[in-house]
C-alpha positions in Angstrom: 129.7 -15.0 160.8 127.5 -16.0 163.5 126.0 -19.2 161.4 129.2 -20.1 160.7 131.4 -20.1 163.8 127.8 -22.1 165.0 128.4 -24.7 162.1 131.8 -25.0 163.0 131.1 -25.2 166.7 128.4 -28.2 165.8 131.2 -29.7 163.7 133.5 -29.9 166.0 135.9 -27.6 164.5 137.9 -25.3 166.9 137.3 -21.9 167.8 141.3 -21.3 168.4 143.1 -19.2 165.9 145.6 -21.2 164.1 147.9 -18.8 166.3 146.4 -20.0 169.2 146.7 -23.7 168.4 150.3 -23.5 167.9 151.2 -22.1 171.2 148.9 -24.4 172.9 150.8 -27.3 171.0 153.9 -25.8 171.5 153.4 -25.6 175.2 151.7 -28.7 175.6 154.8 -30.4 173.3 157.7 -28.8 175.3 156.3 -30.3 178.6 156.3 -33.2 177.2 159.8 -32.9 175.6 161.1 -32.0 179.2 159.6 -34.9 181.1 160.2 -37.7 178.3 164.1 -36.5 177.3 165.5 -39.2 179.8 164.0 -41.8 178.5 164.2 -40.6 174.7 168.1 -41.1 175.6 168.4 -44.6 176.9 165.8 -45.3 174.2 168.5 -44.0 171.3 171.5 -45.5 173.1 169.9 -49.2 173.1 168.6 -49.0 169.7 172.3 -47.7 168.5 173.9 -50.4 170.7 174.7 -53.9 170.3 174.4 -55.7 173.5 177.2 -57.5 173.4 179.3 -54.2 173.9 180.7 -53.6 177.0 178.7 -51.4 179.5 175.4 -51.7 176.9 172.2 -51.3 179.1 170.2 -54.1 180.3 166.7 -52.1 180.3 165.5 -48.7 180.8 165.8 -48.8 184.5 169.3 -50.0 184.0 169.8 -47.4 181.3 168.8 -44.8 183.1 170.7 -45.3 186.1 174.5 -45.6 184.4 173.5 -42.5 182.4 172.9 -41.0 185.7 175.8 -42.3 187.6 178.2 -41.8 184.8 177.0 -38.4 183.3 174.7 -36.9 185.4 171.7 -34.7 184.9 173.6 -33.7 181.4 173.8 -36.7 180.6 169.4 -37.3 181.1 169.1 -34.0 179.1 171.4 -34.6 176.1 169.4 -33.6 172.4 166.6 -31.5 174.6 167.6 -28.2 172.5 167.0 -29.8 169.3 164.2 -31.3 171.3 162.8 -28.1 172.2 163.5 -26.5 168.3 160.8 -29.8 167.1 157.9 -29.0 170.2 155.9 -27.3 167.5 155.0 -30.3 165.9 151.7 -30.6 167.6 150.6 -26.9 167.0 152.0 -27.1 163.5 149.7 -30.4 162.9 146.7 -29.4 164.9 146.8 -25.9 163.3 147.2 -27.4 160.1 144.5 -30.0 160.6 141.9 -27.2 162.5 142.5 -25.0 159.5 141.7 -28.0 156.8 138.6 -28.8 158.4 137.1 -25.0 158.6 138.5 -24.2 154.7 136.5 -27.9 153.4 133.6 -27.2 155.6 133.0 -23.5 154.5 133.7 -25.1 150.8 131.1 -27.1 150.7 128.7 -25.4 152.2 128.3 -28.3 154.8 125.2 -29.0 156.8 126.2 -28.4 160.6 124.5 -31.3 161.3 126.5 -33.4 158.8 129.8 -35.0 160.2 133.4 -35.4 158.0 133.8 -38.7 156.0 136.0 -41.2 157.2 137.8 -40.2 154.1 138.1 -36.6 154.4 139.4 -37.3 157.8 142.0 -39.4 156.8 143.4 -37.2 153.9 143.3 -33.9 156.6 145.1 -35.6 159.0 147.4 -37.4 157.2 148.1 -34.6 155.1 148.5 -32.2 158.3 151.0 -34.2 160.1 153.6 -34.9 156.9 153.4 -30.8 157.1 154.6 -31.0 160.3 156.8 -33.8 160.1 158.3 -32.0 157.1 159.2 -28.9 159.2 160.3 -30.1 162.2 162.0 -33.6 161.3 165.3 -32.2 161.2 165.3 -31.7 165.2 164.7 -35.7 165.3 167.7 -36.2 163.9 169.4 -34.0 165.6 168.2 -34.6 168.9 168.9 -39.0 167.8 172.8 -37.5 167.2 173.6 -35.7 170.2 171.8 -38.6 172.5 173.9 -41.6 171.2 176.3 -43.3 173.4 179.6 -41.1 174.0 182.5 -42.0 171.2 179.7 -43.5 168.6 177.6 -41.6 166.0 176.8 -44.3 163.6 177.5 -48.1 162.1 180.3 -48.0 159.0 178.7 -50.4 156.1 180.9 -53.3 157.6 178.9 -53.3 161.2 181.9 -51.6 162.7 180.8 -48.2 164.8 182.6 -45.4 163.9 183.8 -43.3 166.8 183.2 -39.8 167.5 181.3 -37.7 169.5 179.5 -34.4 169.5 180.0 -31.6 171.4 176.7 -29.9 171.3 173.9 -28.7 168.7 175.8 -26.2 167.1 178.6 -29.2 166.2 176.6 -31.5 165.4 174.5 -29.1 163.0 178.1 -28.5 161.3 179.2 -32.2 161.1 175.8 -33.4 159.6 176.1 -30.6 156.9 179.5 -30.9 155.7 179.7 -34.8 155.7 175.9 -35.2 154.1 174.6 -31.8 152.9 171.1 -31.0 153.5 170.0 -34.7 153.1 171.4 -35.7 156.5 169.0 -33.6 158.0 166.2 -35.9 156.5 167.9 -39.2 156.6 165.3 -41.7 158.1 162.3 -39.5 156.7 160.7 -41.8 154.6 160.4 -44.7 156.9 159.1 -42.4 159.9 156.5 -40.8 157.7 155.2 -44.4 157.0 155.7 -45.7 160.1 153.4 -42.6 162.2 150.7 -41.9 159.6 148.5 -44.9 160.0 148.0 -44.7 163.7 147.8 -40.7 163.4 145.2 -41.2 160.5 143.4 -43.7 162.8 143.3 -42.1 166.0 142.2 -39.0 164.6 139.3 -40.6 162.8 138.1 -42.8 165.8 138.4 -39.6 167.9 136.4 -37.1 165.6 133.7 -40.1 165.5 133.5 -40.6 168.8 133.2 -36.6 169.3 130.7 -36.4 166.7 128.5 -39.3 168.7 129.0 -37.4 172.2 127.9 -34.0 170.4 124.7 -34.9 169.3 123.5 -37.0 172.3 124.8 -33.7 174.0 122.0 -32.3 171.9 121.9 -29.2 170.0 124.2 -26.2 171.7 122.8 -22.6 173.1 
């Protein structure tokens, strides 16, 4: 046991239990989701709104201010309950990706002193975030729903909006469900997946590279 939590250690694999990683993520994802859910709201309404409409936001600043002046702090926080329900995307994909890299390691009967392929890097984390993108996507959508401008949920096929509003989570949960069946909770999915896995896959691999070049000039560990 003790050779291997050392070859993990030297490897640069966590000594968290997957437990421990998803309340760290969770945490660390729920602060986040608390400071960002203002902007994640002028964000939606001025990708969801054509600026020629009346009252449509000039910038963020601008955004940010009507919301405030017109809806208050409610109006900052709308979609941070679904928000909250999708924090554990980070502990679901470092847990995920931790576990990936221990399993492979103690498969292969790895050196400690050899360092993960660019390619087995790229395969854990890409395939540890569509696990968590899988689980937790349904709070995006949410969350997009509940932020759009008051009186508009979505375009018709003509360009037109069509008007409507939500009333909170548990409403919106209901409408999404009865007008598109568990699809509607994944609409969008495809496009996301493609659009966040090359920078995840990338970052992940220059991080563990540079990690793996600070290690050993660190030296070996007591």
């Amino acid at each position: 046991m003790a050779g291997g939590r050392s070859a993990e250690t030297a490897m640069g694999i966590s000594v968290l239990s997957p437990t421990q990683h998803l309340l760290a993520g969770a945490g660390a994802g729920a602060l986040t989701q608390c400071m960002a859910n203002p902007l994640w709201v002028v964000k939606t309404r001025i990708c969801t709104t054509s600026r020629s409409q009346p009252g449509a936001y000039r910038g963020v600043i601008d955004g940010l201010a009507q919301v405030a002046a017109k809806e208050g702090i409610r109006g900052l926080y709308k979609g941070l309950a679904p928000g909250l329900l999708g924090v554990a995307h980070g502990g679901l994909q470092f847990m995920a990706y931790e576990e990936m890299k221990r399993r492979w390691l103690h498969s292969q009967s790895r050196s400690s002193t050899g360092d993960f392929t660019s390619a087995e890097l790229a395969c854990m984390s890409a395939s540890s975030k569509t696990f968590a993108l899988s689980i937790t996507y349904p709070s995006q959508v949410l969350r997009s729903r509940l932020q759009q401008t008051p009186g508009i949920t979505s375009s018709a096929a003509d360009g037109a909006p069509r008007m409507g509003s939500y009333s909170g989570l548990s409403d919106v949960i209901v409408k999404t469900f009865r007008s598109e069946g568990l699809i509607g909770f994944y609409k969008g999915y495809g496009p996301a997946l493609l659009r966040v896995l090359p920078s995840n896959v990338l970052t992940f691999i220059v991080y563990e590279k540079i990690a793996g070049i600070l290690r050993r000039s660190a030296g070996p560990q007591r």
